[in-house]
DODREN-166561 format. One record per atom (N, C-alpha, C, O): atom name; x, y, z. Coordinates in pm, whole numbers, plus 50000, padded with zeros to 5 digits. Layout:
N
NODE   name       X       Y       Z
NODE     CA       X       Y       Z
...
***
This chain:
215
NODE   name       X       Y       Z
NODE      N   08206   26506   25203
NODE     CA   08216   26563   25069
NODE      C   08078   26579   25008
NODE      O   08012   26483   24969
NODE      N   08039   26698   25002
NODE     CA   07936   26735   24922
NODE      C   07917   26648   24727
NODE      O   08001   26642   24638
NODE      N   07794   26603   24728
NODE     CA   07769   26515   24576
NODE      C   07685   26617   24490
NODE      O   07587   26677   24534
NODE      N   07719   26625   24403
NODE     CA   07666   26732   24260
NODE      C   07638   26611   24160
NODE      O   07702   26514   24121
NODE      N   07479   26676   24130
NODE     CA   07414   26564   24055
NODE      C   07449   26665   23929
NODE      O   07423   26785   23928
NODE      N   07528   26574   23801
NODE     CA   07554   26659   23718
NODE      C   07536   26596   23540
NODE      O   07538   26475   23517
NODE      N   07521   26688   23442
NODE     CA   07505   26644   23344
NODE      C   07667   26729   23246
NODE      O   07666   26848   23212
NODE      N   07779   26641   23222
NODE     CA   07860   26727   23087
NODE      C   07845   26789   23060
NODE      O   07929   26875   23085
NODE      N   07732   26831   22981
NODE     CA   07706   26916   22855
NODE      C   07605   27044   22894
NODE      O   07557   27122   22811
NODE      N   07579   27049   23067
NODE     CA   07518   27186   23108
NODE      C   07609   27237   23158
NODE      O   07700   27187   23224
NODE      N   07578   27393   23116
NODE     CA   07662   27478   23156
NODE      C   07618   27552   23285
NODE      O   07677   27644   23343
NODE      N   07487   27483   23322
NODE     CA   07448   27502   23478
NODE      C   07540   27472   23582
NODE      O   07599   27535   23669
NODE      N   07526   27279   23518
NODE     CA   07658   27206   23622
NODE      C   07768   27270   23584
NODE      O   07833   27337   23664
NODE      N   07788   27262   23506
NODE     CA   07976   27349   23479
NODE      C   07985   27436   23557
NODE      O   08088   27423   23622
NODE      N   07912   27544   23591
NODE     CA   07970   27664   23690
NODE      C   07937   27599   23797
NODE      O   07873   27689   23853
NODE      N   07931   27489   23885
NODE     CA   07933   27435   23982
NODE      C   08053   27373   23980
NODE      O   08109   27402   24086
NODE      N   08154   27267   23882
NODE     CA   08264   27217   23888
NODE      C   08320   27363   23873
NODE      O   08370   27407   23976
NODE      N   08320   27420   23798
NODE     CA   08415   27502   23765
NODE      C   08469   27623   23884
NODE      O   08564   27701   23871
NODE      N   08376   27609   23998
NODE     CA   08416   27708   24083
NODE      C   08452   27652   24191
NODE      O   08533   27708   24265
NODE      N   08386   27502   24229
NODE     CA   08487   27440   24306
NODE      C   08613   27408   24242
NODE      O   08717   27440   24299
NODE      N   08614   27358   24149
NODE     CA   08789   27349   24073
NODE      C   08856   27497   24126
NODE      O   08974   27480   24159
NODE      N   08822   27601   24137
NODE     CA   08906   27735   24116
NODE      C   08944   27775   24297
NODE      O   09031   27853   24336
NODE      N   08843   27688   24388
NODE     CA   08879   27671   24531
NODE      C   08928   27547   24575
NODE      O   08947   27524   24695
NODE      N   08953   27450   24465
NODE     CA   09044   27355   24516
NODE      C   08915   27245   24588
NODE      O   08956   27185   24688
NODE      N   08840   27229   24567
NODE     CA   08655   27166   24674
NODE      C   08673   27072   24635
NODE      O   08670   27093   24514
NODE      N   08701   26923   24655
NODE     CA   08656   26813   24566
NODE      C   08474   26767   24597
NODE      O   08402   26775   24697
NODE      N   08449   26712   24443
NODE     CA   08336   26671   24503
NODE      C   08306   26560   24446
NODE      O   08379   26536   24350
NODE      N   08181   26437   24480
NODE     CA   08159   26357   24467
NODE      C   08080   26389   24345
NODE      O   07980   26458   24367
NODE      N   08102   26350   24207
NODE     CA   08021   26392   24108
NODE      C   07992   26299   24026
NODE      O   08073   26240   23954
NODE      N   07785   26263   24040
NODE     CA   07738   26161   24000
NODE      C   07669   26219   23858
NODE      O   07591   26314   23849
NODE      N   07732   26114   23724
NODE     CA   07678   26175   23652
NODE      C   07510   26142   23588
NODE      O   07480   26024   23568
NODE      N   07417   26239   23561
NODE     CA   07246   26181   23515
NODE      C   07318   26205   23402
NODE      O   07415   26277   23378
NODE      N   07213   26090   23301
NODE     CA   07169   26074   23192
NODE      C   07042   26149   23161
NODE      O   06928   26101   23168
NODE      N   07080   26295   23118
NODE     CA   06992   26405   23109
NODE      C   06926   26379   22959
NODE      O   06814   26420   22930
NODE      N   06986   26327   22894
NODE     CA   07031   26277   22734
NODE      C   07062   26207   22651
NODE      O   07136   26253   22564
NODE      N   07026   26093   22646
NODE     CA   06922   26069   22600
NODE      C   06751   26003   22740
NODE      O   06628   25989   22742
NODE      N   06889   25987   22835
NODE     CA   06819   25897   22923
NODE      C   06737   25964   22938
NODE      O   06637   25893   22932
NODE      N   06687   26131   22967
NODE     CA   06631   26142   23095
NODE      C   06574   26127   23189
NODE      O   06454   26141   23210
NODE      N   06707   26079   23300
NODE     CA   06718   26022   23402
NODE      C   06648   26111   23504
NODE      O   06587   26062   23598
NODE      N   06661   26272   23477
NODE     CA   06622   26348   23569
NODE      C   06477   26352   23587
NODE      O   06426   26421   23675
NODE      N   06391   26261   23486
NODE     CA   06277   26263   23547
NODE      C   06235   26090   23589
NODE      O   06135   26018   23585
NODE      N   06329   26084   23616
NODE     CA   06262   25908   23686
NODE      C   06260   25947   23795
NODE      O   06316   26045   23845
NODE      N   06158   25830   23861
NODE     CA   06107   25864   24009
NODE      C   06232   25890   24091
NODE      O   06192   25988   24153
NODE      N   06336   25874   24127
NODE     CA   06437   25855   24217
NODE      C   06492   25951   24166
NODE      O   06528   25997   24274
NODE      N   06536   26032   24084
NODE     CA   06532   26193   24080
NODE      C   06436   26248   24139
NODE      O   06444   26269   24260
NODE      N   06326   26283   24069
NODE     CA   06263   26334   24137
NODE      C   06246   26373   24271
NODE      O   06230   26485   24318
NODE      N   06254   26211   24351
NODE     CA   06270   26185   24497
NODE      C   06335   26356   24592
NODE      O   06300   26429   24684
NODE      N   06455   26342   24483
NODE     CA   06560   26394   24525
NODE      C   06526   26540   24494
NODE      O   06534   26622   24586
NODE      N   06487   26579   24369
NODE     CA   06450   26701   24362
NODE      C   06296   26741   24250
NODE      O   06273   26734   24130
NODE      N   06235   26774   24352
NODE     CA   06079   26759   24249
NODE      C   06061   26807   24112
NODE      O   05974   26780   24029
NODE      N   06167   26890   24106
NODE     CA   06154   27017   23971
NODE      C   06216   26943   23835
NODE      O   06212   26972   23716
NODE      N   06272   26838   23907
NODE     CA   06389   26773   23763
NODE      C   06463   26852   23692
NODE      O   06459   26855   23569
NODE      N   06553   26939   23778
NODE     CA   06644   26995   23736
NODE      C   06774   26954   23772
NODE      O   06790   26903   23882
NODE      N   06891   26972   23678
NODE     CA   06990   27025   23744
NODE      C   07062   27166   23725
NODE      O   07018   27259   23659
NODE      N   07189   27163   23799
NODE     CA   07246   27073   23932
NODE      C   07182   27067   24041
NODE      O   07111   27155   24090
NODE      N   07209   26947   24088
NODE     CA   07172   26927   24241
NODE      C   07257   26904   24339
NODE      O   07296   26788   24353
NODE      N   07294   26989   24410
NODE     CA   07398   26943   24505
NODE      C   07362   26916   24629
NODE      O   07324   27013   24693
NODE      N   07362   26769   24708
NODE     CA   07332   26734   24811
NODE      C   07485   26753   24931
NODE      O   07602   26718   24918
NODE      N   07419   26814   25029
NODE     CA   07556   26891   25138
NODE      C   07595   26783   25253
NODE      O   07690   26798   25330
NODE      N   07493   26655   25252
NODE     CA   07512   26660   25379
NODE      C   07384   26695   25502
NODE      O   07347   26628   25599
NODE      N   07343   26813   25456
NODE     CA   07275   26879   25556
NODE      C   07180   26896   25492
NODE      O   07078   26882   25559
NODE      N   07156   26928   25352
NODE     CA   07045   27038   25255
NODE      C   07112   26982   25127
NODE      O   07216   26926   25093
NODE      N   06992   27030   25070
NODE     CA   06957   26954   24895
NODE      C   06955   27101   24824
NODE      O   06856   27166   24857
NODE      N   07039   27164   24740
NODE     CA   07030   27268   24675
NODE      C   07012   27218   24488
NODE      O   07064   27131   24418
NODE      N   06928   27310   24467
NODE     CA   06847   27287   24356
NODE      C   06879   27388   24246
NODE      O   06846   27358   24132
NODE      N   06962   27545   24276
NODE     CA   06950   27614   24148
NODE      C   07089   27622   24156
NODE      O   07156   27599   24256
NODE      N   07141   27664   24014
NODE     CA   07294   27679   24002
NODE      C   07371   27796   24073
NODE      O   07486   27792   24119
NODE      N   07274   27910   24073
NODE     CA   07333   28030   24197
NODE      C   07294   27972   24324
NODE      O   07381   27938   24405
NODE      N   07223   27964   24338
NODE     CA   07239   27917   24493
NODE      C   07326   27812   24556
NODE      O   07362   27806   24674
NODE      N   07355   27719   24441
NODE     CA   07520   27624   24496
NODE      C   07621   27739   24446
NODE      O   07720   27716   24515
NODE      N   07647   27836   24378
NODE     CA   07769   27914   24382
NODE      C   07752   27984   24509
NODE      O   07845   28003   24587
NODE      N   07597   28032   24533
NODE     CA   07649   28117   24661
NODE      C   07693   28004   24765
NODE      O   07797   28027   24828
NODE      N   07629   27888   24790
NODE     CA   07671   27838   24893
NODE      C   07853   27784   24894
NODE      O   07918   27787   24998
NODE      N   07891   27755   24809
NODE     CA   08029   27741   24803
NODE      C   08136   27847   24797
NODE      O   08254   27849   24831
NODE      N   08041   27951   24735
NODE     CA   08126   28104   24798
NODE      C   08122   28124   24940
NODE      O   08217   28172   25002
NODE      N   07989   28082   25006
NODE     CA   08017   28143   25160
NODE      C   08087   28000   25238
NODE      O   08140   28009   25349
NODE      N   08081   27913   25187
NODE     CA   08145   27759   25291
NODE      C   08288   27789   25283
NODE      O   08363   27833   25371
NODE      N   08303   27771   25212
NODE     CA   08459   27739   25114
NODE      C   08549   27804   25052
NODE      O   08636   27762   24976
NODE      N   08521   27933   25096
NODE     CA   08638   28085   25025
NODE      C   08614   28125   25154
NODE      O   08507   28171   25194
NODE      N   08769   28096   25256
NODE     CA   08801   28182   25334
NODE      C   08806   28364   25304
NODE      O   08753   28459   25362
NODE      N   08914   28348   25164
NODE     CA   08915   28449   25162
NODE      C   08785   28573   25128
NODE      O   08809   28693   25119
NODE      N   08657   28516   25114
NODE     CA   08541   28591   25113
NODE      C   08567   28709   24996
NODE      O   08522   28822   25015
NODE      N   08641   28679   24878
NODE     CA   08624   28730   24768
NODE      C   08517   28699   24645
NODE      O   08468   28793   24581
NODE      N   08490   28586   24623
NODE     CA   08444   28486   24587
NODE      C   08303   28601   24584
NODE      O   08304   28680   24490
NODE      N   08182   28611   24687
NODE     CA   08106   28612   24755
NODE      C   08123   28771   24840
NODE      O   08113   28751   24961
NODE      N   08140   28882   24816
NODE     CA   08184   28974   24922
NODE      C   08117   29022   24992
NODE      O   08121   29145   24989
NODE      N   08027   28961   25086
NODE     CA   07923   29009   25130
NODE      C   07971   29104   25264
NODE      O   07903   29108   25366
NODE      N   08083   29172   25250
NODE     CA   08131   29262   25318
NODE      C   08150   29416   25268
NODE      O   08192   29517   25324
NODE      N   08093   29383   25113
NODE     CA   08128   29505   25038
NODE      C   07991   29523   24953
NODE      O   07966   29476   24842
NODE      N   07892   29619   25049
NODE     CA   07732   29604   25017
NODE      C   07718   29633   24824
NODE      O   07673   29564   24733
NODE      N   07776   29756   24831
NODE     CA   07780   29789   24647
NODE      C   07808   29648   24549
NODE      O   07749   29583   24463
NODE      N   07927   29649   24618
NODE     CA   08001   29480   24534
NODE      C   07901   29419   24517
NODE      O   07832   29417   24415
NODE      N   07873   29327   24680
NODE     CA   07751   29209   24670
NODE      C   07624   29291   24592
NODE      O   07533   29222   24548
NODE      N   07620   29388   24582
NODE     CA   07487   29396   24536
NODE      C   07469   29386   24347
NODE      O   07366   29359   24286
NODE      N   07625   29423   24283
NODE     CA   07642   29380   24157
NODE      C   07687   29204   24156
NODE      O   07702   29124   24063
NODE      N   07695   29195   24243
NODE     CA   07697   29010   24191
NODE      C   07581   29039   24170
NODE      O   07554   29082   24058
NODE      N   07452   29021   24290
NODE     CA   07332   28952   24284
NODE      C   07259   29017   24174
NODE      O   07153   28964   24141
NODE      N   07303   29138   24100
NODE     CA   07231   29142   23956
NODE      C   07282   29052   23882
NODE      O   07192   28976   23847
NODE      N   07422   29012   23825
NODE     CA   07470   28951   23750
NODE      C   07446   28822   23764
NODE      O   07471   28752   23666
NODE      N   07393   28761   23884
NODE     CA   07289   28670   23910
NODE      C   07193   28622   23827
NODE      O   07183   28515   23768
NODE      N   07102   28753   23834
NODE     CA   07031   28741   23735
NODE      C   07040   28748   23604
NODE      O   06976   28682   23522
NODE      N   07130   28839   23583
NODE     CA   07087   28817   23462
NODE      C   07156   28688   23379
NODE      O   07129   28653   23264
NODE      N   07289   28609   23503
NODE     CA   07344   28491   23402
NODE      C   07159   28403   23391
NODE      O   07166   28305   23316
NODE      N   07049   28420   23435
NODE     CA   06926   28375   23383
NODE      C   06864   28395   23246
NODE      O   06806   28315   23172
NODE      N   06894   28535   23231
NODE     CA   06870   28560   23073
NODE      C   06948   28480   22994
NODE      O   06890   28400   22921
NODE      N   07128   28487   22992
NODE     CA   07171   28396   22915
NODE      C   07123   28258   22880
NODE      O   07120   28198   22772
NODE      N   07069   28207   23055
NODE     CA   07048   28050   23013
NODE      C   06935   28041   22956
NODE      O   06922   27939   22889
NODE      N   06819   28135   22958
NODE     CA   06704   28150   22890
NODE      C   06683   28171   22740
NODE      O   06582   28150   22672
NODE      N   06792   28213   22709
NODE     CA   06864   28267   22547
NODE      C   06974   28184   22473
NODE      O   06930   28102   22393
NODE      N   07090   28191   22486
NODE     CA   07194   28155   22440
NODE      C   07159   27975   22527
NODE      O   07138   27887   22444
NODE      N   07156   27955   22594
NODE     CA   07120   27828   22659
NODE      C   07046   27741   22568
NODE      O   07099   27638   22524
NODE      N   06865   27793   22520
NODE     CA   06790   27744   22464
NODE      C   06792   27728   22329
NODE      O   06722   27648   22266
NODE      N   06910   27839   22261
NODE     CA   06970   27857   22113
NODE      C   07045   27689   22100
NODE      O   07014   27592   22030
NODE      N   07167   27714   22212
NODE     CA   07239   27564   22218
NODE      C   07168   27436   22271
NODE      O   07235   27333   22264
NODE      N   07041   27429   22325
NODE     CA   06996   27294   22355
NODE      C   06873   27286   22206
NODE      O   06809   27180   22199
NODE      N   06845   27394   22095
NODE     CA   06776   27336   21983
NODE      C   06913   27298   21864
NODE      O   06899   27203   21787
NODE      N   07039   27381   21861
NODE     CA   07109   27304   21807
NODE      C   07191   27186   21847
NODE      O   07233   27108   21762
NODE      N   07210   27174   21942
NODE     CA   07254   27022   21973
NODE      C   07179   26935   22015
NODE      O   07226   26828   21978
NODE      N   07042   26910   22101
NODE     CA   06969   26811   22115
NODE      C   06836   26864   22070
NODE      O   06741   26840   22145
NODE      N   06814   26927   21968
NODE     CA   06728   26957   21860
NODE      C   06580   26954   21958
NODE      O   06485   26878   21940
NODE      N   06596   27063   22068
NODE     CA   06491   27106   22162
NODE      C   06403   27199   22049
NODE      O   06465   27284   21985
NODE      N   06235   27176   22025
NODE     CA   06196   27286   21971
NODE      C   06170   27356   21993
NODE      O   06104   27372   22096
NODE      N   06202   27451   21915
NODE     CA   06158   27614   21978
NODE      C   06186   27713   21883
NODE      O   06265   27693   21791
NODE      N   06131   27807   21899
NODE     CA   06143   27941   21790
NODE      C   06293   27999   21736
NODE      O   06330   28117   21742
NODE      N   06368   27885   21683
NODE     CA   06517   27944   21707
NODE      C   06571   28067   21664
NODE      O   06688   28089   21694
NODE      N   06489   28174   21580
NODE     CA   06515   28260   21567
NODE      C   06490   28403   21652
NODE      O   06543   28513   21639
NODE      N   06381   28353   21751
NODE     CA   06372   28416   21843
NODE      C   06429   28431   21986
NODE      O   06422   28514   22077
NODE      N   06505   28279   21956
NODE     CA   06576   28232   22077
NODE      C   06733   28333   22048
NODE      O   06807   28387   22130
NODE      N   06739   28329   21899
NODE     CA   06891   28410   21892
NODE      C   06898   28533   21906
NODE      O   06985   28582   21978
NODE      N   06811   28606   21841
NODE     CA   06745   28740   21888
NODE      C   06797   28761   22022
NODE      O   06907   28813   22043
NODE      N   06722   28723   22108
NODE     CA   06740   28720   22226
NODE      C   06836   28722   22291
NODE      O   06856   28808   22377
NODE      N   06935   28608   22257
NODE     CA   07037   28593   22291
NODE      C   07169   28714   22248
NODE      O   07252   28753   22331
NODE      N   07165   28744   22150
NODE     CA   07202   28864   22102
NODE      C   07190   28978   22104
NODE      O   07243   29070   22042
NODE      N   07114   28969   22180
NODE     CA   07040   29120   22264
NODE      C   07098   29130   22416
NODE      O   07119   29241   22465
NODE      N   07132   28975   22511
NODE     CA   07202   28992   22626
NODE      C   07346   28990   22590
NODE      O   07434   29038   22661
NODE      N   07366   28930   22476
NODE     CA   07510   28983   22486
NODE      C   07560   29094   22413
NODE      O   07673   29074   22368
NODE      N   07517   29187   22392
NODE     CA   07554   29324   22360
NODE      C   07519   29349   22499
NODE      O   07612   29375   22575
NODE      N   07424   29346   22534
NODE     CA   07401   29396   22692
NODE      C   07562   29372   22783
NODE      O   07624   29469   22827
NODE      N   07598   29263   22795
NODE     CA   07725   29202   22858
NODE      C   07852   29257   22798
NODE      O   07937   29307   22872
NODE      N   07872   29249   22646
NODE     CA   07914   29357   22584
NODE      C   07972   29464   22644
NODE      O   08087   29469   22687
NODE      N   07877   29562   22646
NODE     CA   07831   29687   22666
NODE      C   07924   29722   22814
NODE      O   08007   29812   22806
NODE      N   07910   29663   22920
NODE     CA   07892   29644   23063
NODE      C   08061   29564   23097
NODE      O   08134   29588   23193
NODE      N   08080   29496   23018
NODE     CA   08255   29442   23039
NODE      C   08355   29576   22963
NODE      O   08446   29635   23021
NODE      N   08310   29600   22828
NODE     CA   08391   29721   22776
NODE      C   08354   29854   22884
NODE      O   08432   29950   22886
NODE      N   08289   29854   22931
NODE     CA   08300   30004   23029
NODE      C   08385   29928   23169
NODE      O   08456   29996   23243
NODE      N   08370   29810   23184
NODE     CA   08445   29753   23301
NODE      C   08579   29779   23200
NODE      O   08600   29887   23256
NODE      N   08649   29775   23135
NODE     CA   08767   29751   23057
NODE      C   08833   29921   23056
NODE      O   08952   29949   23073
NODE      N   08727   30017   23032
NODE     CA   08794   30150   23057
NODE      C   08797   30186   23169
NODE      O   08851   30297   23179
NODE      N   08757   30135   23284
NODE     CA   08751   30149   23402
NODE      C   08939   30063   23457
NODE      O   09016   30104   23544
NODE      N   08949   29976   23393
NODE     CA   09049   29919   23444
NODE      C   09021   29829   23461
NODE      O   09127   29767   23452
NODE      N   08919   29738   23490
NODE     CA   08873   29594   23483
NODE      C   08860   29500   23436
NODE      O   08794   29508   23333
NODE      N   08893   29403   23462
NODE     CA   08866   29276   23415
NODE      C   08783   29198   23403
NODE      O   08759   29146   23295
NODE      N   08702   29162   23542
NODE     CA   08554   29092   23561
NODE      C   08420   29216   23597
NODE      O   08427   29338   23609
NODE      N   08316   29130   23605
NODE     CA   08204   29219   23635
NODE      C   08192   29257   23717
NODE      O   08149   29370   23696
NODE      N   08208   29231   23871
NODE     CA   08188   29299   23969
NODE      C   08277   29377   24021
NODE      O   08258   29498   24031
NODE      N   08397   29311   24065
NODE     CA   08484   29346   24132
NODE      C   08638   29394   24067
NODE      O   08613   29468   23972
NODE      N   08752   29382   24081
NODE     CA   08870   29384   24041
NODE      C   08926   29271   23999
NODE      O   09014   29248   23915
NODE      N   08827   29166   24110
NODE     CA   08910   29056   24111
NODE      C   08790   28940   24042
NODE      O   08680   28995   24029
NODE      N   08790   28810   24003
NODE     CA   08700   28748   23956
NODE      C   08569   28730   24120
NODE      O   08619   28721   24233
NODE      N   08441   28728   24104
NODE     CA   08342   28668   24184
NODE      C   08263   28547   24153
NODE      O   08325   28470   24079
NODE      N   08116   28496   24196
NODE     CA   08057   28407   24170
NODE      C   07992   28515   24036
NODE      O   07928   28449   23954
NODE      N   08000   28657   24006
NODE     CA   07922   28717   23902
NODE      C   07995   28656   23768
NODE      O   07937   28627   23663
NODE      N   08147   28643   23797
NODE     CA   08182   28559   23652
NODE      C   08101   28435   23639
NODE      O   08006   28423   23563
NODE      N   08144   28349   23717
NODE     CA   08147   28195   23705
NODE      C   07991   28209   23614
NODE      O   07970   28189   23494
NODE      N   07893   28254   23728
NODE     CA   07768   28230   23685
NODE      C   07707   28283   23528
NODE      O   07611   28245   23462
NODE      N   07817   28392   23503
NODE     CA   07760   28430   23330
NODE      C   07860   28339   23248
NODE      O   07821   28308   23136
NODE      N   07952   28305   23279
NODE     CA   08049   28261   23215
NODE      C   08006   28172   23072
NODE      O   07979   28212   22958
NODE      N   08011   28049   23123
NODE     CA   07935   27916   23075
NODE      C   07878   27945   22947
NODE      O   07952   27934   22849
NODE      N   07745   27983   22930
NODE     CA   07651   28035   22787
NODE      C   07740   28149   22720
NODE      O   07751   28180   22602
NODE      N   07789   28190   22814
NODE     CA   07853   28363   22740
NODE      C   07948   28251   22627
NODE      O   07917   28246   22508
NODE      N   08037   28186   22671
NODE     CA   08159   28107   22648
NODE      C   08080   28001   22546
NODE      O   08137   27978   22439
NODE      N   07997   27958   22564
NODE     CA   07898   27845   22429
NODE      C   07850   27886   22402
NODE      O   07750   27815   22397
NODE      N   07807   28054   22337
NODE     CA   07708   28091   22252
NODE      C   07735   28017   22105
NODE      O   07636   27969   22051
NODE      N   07869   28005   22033
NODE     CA   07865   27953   21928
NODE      C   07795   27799   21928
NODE      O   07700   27792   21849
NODE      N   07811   27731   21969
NODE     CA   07718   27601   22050
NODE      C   07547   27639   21955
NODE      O   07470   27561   21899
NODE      N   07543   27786   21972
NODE     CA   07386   27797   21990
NODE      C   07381   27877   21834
NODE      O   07273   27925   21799
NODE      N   07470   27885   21768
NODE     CA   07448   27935   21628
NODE      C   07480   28107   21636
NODE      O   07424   28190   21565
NODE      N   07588   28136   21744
NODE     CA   07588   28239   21756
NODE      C   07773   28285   21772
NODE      O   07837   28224   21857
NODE      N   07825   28362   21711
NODE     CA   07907   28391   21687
NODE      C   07946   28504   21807
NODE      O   07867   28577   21868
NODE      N   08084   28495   21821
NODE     CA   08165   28579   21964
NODE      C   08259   28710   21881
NODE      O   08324   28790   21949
NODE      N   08255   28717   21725
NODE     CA   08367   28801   21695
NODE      C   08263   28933   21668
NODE      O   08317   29029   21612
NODE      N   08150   28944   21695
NODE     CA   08122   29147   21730
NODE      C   08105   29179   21887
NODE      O   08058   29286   21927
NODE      N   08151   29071   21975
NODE     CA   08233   29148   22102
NODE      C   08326   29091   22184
NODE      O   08331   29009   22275
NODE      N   08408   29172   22114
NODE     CA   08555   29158   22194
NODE      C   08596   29207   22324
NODE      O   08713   29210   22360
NODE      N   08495   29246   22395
NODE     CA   08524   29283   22526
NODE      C   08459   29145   22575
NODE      O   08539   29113   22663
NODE      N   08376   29056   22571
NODE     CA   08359   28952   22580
NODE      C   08453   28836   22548
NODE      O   08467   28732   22613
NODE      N   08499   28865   22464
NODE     CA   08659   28738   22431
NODE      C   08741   28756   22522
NODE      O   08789   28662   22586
NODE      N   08782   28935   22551
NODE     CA   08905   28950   22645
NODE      C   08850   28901   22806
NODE      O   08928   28873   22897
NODE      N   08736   28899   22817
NODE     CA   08696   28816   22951
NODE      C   08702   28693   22926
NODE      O   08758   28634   23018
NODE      N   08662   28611   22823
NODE     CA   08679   28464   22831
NODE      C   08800   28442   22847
NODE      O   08825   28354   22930
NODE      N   08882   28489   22798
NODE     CA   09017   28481   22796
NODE      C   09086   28507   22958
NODE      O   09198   28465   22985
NODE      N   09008   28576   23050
NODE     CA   09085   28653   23141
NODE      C   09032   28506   23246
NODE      O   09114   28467   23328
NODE      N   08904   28436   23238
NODE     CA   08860   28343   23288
NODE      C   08925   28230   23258
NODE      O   08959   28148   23344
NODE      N   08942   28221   23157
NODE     CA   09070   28084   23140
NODE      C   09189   28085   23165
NODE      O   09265   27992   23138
NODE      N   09225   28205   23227
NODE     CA   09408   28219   23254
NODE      C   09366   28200   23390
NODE      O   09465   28223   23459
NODE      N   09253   28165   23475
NODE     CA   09226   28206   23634
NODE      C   09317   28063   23690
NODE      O   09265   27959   23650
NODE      N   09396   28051   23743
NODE     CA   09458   27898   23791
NODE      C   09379   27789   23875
NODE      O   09329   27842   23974
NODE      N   09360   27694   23869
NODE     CA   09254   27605   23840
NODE      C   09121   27559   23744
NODE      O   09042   27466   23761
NODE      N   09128   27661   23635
NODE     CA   09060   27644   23566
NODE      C   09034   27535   23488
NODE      O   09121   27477   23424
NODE      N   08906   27501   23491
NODE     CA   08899   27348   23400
NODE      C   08766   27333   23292
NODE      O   08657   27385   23313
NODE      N   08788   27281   23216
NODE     CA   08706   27251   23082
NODE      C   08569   27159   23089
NODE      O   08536   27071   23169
NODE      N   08481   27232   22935
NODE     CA   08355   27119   22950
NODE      C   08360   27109   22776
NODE      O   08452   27157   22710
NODE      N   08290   27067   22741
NODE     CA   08263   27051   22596
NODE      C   08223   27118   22541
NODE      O   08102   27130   22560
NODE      N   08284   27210   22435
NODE     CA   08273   27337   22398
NODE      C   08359   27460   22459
NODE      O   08354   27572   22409
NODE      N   08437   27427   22572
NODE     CA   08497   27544   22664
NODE      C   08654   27485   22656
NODE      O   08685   27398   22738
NODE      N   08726   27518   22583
NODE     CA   08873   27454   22577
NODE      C   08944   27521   22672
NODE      O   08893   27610   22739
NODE      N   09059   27484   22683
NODE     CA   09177   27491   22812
NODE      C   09254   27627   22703
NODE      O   09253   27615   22581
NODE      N   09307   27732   22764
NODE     CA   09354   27862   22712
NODE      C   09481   27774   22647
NODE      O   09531   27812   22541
NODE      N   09518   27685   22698
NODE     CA   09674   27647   22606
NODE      C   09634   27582   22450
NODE      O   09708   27572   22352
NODE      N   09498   27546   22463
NODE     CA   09444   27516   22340
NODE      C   09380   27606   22232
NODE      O   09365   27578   22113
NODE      N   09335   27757   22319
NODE     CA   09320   27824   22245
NODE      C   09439   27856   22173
NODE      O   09431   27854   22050
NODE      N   09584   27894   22243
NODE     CA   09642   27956   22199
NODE      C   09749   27907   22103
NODE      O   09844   27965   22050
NODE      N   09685   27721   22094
NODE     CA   09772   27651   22001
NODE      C   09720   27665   21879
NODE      O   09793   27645   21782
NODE      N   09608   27696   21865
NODE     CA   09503   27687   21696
NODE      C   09598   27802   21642
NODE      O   09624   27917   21676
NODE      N   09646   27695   21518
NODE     CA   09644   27815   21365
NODE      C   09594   27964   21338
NODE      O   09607   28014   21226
***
């Protein structure tokens, strides 16, 4: 059983539980004290991964260090069905690996919005929202033309690692002082991600039966 070095309250680690939860993967999940402890920079982290980041998922075999690169690797181990990951469908795979990137902008934006309002990281927070509000009209923009198209997720028909990996920040922008009601093609995806069966929760990301109990 693969071990994921993980912290609650990142939405890095979250799209690592959250996509083994959706393939059924169990994993051994040790939690750091990112917060107050930070644990991730004591020597014996480090050890483990020089950058003091997480997630870290140790395989067994190899030490993986960024959050796409444990989705890709659990898309190609662990989804027989090679939907996940379609590296059989060059166009497809080639819109994951943008949406790749750009779930980087989010965590660079909406990420850094929610780590100065909740663990009061400093930083330019008005530039951080800016920002952040600028990728999600971008995402916006790009799910509502997926929506007249007939779609649901970003890449494909069906969900990929291109959800999981934007998911997270898209889903805690309010977290970061940023409000979800000027795009609703963005809600109807959060929404389409929480009806996915196995889906499971982090703090800030409720279970769809909870959305749909609120007043």
């Amino acid at each position: 059983m693969a071990t994921l070095y993980d912290y609650a309250l990142s939405g890095n680690c979250y799209k690592v539980r959250l996509l083994a939860a959706l393939l059924e993967v169990p994993l051994d999940v040790q939690a750091v004290d990112f917060y107050p402890g930070r644990a991730h920079l004591a020597p014996a982290f480090l050890a483990l991964n020089p950058a003091g980041t997480l997630p870290v998922l140790e395989t067994g075999e190899s030490v993986l260090t960024q959050s796409s690169a444990i989705l890709g690797w659990l898309a190609a181990t662990q989804d027989p069905t090679g939907r996940w990951l379609p590296t059989d469908e060059p166009e497809t795979l080639a819109r994951v690996l943008g949406w790749l990137a750009f779930a980087d902008r989010l965590t660079a934006t909406v990420g850094e919005a929610r780590l100065h309002d909740m663990l009061r990281k400093p930083l330019d927070i008005d530039a951080a929202r800016a920002g952040a509000k600028q990728v999600l009209r971008q995402l916006e923009t790009a799910l509502a033309e997926r929506q007249i198209a007939g779609q649901s997720f970003l890449a494909a028909p069906h969900p990929t690692i291109a959800d999981i990996a934007c998911f997270p920040y898209a889903a805690l922008a309010p977290d970061g002082g940023i409000a979800l009601d000027p795009y609703p093609a963005i809600r109807d995806w959060i929404f389409a991600i929480r009806s996915l069966p196995g889906f499971i929760t982090m703090p800030g990301i409720h279970a769809l039966h909870e959305v749909l109990d609120q007043p």
